[in-house]
C-alpha positions, 0 to 999 in steps of 0.5 A: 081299778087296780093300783100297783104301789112298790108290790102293795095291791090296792082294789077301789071299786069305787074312788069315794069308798075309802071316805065311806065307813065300809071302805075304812072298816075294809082298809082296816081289815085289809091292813090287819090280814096283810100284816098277819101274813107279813108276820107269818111270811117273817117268822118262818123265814127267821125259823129256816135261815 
């Protein structure tokens, strides 16, 4: 099941995961690789403008 929230895309395949230690390492995981890519999407924008 995929929830939508203002653009952030979320994928639970099971509604416990978040509360197992896999689940919070992958939410963790997720968030690091969405923010290195925000930063990167960030930067190259400043460097063209």
């Amino acid at each position: 099941m995929i929830k939508n929230h203002g653009g952030d895309c979320k994928l639970y395949i099971i509604p416990e995961m978040k509360h197992t230690p896999l689940g919070q390492q992958y939410h963790v995981i997720w968030n690091a690789i969405k923010n290195w890519i925000k930063r990167k999407v960030l930067r190259r924008y400043y460097v063209n403008s």
